[in-house]
N, C-alpha and C positions, 0 to 999 in steps of 0.2 A: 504494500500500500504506500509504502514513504517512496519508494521509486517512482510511483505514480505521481506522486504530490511534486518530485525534484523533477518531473520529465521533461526536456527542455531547457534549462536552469542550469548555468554554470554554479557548480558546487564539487564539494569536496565530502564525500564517505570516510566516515571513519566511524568501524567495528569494535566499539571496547570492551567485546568479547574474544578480540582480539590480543590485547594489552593486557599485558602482567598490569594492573593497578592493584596496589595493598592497599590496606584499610589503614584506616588513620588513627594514629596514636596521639591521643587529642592530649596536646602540651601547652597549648594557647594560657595556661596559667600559671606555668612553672615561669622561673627564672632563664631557665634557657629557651624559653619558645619552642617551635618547632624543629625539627632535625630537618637535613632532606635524606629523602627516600629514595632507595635506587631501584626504580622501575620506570615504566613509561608514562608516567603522569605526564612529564615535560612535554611528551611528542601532541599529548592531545592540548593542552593550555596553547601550545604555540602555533596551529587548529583554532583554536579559539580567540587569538589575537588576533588573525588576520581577519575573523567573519565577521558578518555583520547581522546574520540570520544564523541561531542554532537553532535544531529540530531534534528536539528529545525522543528518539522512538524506542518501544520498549512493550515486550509481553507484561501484561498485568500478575505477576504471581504475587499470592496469596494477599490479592486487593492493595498492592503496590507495585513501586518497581523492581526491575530485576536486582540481585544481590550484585552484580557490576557496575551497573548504574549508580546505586547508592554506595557503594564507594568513592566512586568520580565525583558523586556530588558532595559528599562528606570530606573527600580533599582540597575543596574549595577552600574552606575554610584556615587550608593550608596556604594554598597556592593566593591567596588576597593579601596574605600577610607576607609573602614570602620577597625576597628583596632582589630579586632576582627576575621578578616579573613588576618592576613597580608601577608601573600604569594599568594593571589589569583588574583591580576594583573600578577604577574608572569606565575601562574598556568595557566594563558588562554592563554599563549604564547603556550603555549605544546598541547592543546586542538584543534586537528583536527574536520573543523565542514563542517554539512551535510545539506542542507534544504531539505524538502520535502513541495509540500505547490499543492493544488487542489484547482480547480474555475469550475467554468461553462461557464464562455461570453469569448471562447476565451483563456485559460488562458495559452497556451505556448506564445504567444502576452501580453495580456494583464497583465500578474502575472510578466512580466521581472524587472519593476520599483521594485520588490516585490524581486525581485533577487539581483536589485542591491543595495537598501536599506543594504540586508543584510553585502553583500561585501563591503559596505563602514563600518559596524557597526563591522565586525570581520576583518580591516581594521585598525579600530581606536583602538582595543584590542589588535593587533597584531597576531590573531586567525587564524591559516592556512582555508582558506577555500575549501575544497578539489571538492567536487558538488553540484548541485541540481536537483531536479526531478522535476516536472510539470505535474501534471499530473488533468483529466477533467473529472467531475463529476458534478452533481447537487445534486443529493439524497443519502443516507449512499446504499453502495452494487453499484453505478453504475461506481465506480471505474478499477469495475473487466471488466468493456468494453473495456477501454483506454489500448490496448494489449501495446501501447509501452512505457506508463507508465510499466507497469507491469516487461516489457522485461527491461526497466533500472533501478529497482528493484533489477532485478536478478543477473542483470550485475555487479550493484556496494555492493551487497550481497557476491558474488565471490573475488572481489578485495579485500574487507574488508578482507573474510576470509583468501585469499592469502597473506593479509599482505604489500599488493601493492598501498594502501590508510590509 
């Protein structure tokens, strides 16, 4: 479905089920701060300086997002402080963002918690959050059944290109 939504759209992919990301050793209150980490959190932050639209896509498990996911975004909290990227709390202020997130039990009901997670977390970034999609699937390919997932694909595919999101 998010291919749908990129069709046409110079962009960049990136799988951070891909990426070794560790989970974060939340030190924000000690005297040393944070360490850095040797994984590839860097490759995706440096992904994220250059864009100006992210699109968070993501299976709904257990009426959230995935356990990769919620690491990336729990290293946030890293990577804003970290001095090595110092314009990048800034940068997410300019970063218009998109969820795209598919379930099976329900998920335009049950994925909303899943919506509003997000909205409080590009909330607290300061991150315009422009939509999201929902869209209902069990298996890879039953995507293409869910016609009005598809149809708001297309829709906010349009806008983007228009310039109107």
């Amino acid at each position: 479905m998010t291919d749908l939504f990129v069709q046409d759209i110079e962009h960049e992919t990136v799988y951070i089920k891909d990426l070794n990301i560790l989970p974060i050793e939340d030190l924000r209150h000690t005297k040393q701060g944070f360490e850095t980490v040797n994984d590839d959190y860097d490759q995706l932050i440096e992904v994220i300086e250059k864009s100006d639209v992210v699109i968070f896509a993501t299976p709904i498990y257990w009426y959230s997002m995935s356990g990769i996911m919620k690491n990336m975004i729990d290293r946030l909290s890293q990577a804003i402080r970290d001095e090595r990227y110092p314009n990048l709390k800034e940068h997410l202020k300019t970063i218009r963002t998109i969820v795209v997130a598919v379930g099976g039990d329900e998920p335009r009901i049950k994925g909303m918690p899943l919506i509003q997670q997000f909205q409080y977390i590009f909330e607290f970034l300061n991150m315009p959050f422009l939509s999201y999609i929902i869209g209902e699937a069990n298996r890879p390919g039953d995507i293409l059944k869910d016609k009005r997932a598809l149809s708001e694909a297309v829709w906010l595919n349009e806008k983007l290109k228009e310039g109107l999101l």
